[in-house]
ZAMARGU-4260 file (C-alpha; in steps of 0.2 Angstrom, whole numbers, plus 5000, padded with zeros to 4 digits):
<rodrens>
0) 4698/4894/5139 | 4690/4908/5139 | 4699/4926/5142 | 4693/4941/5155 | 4696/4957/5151
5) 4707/4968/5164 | 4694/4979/5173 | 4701/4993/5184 | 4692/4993/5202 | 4678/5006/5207
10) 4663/5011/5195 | 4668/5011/5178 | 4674/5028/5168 | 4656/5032/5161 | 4649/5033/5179
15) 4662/5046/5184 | 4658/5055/5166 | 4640/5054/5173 | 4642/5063/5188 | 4652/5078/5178
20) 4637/5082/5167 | 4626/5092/5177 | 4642/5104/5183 | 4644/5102/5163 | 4629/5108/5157
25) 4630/5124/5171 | 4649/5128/5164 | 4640/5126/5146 | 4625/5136/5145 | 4632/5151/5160
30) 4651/5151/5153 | 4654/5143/5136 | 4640/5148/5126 | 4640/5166/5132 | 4661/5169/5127
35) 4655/5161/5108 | 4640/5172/5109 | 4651/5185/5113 | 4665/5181/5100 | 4653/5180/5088
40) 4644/5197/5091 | 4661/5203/5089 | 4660/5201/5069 | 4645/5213/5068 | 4639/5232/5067
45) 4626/5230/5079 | 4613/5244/5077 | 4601/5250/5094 | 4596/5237/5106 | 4606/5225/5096
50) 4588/5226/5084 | 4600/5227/5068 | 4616/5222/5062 | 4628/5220/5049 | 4642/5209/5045
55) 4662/5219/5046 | 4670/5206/5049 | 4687/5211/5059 | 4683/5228/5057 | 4680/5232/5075
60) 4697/5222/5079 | 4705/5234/5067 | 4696/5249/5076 | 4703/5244/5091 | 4721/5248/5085
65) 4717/5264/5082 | 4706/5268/5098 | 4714/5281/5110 | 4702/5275/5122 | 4702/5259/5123
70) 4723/5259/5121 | 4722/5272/5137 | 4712/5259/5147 | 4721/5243/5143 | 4737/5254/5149
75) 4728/5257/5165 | 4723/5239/5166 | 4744/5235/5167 | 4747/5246/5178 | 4734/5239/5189
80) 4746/5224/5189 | 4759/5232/5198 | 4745/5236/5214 | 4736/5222/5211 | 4750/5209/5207
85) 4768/5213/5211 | 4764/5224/5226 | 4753/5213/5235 | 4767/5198/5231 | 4780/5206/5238
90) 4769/5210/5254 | 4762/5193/5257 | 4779/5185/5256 | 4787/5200/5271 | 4771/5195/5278
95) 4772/5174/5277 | 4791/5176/5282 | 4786/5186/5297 | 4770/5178/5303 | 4775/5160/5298
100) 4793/5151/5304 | 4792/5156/5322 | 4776/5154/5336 | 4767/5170/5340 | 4755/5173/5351
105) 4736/5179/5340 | 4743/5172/5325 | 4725/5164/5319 | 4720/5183/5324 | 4730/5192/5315
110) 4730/5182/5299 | 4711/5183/5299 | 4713/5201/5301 | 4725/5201/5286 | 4714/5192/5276
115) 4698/5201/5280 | 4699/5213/5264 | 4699/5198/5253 | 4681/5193/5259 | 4672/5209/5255
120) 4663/5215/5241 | 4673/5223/5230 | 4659/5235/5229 | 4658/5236/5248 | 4677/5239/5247
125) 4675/5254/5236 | 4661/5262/5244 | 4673/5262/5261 | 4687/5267/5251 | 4676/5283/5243
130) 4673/5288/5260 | 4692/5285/5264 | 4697/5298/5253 | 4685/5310/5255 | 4692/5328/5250
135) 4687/5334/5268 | 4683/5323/5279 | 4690/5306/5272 | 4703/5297/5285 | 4716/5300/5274
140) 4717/5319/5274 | 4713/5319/5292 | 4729/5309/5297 | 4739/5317/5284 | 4735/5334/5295
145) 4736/5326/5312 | 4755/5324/5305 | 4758/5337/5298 | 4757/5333/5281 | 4744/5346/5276
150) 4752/5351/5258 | 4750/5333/5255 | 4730/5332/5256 | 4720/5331/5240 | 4705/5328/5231
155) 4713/5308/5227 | 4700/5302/5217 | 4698/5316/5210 | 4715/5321/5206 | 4722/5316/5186
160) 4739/5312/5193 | 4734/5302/5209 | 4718/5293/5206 | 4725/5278/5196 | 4738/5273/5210
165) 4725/5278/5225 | 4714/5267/5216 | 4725/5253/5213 | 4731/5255/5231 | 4715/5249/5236
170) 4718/5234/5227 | 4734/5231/5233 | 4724/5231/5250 | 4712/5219/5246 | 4725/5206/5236
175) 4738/5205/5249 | 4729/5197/5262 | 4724/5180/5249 | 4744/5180/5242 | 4749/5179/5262
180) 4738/5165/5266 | 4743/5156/5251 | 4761/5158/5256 | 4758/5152/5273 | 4750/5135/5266
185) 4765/5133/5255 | 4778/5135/5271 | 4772/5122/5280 | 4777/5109/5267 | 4795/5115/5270
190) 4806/5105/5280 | 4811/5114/5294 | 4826/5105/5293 | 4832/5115/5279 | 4832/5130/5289
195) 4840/5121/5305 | 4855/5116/5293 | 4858/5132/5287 | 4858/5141/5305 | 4871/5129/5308
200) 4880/5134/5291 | 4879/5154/5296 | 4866/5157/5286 | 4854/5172/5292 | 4836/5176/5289
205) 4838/5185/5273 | 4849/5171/5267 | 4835/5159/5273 | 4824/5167/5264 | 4832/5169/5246
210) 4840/5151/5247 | 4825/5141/5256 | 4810/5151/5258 | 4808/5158/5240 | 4811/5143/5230
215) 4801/5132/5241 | 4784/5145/5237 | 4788/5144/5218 | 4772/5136/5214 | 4763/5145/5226
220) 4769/5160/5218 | 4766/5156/5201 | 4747/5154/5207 | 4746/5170/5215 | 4753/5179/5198
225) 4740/5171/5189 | 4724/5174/5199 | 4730/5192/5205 | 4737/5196/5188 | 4717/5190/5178
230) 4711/5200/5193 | 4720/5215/5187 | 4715/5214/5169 | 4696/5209/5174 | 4694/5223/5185
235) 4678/5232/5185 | 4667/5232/5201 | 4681/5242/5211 | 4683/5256/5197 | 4664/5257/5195
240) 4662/5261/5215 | 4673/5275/5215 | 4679/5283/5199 | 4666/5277/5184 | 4684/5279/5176
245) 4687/5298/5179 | 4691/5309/5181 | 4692/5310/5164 | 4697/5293/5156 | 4715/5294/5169
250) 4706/5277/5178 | 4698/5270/5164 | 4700/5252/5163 | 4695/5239/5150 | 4680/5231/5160
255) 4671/5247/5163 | 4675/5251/5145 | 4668/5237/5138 | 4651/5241/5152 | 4651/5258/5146
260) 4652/5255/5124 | 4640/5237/5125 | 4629/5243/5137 | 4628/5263/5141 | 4630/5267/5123
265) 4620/5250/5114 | 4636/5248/5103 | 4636/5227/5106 | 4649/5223/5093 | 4662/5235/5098
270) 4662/5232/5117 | 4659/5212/5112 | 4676/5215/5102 | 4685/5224/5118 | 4678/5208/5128
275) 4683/5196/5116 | 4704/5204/5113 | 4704/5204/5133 | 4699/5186/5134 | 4712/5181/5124
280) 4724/5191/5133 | 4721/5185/5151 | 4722/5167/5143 | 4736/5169/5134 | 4745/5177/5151
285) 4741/5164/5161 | 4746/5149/5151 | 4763/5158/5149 | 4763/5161/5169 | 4759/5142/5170
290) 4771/5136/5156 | 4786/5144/5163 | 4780/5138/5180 | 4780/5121/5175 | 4797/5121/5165
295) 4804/5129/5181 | 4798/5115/5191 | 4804/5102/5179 | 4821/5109/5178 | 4822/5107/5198
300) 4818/5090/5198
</rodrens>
């Protein structure tokens, strides 16, 4: 009798392997080659237009330890979590609660509103924003005057104290709007049963929302750390539009460091270095985020 192998139905798993090589070979020759290229270049004293270089092995990693600047910058880049990440959380969630349990009238109109920020350039975004808070005749002074706030205007991008957070408030302005709409996705696969038992128990909206609302958005959360808090650590574009890092270095970040050592000043294997450690920290933070997330969710079930 002769015996049949067990096929699975569909097309077999080498047909579906098939159709992943073209996106494959993009993700390989734009993405995979370039970060080794990069890692690689990271070993080496590269002389002027990269025409030269010479073998130091973890010498540029060691210099990294001791470079004010680059230390100064990576600061910046965590506190750009708090505007980027935890700020913009906490203000999507007020937001969800607000705009999601209950009917309201324009609610597609004002959640595209909401979101808008999210869609623009970043360039475009700091371009307006440069205009914003124009020493003279940005917005921002203006309505500081209208309310009688005049001790309060300032040159704010121009100012060492106050142009790290005026930047970042920008990007709290821009992030807020994607960690709402997320939110409001995640609501709707809550039961609204679990909120119609507790109204019966006495439970009020603030109870509702730490005992029903919060744990529902977990994983939704736990994404929105991870692409806000990469976001925060990648930044550049934003930077570039309306500081270039000053005044000073009190807005210099990592990206624009790495632009300005591997490209502005031809020094490849340095700024490939500064690349290369911020790589491995963005991945390292979100496998954590995602890890704890997971074991968090495992626990619950």
């Amino acid at each position: 009798m002769k015996s049949q192998t067990k096929r699975r139905p569909g097309e077999s798993r080498w047909t579906g392997f098939f159709y992943l090589v073209p996106a494959f070979l993009i993700y390989l020759l734009f993405t995979l080659i370039p970060i080794a290229d990069t890692v690689r270049s990271s070993f080496y004293d590269w002389g002027a237009l990269g025409k030269s270089n010479t073998w130091v092995g973890l010498g540029n990693y060691a210099n990294l330890l001791k470079d004010s600047v680059f230390l100064n910058a990576f600061s910046n880049n965590l506190v750009f979590i708090i505007f980027y990440s935890i700020i913009p959380i906490l203000l999507g969630l007020f937001l969800s609660s607000l705009l999601g349990r209950y009917p309201l009238p324009g609610f597609t109109f004002f959640r595209t509103v909401l979101f808008l920020p999210q869609v623009i350039s970043m360039v475009v975004v700091g371009v307006i924003w440069r205009w914003m808070f124009h020493p003279t005749t940005g917005p921002v002074n203006l309505f500081l005057g209208i309310i009688g706030l005049e001790h309060l205007q300032q040159a704010w991008l121009g100012s060492f104290q106050w142009a790290l957070s005026a930047v970042g408030s920008v990007g709290s302005w821009v992030q807020y709007g994607f960690c709402m709409v997320l939110f409001l996705a995640g609501m709707q696969r809550i039961p609204e049963e679990y909120y119609e038992a507790s109204s019966l128990d006495g439970a009020n909206e603030l109870q509702q929302f730490f005992y029903i609302t919060f744990p529902g958005l977990k994983s939704e959360i736990g994404v929105a750390l991870i692409t806000t808090i990469i976001a925060a650590l990648r930044v550049f574009d934003l930077v570039y539009a309306t500081t270039r890092g000053g005044p000073g270095e009190s807005t210099m970040v990592t990206g624009f460091l790495i632009y300005r050592t591997a490209i502005l000043n031809n020094n490849i294997g340095y700024g490939a270095a500064m690349a290369t450690v911020l790589t491995i920290v963005i991945l390292s933070l979100s496998l954590l985020i995602r890890k704890l997330m997971t074991d968090h969710t495992n626990e619950a079930v």
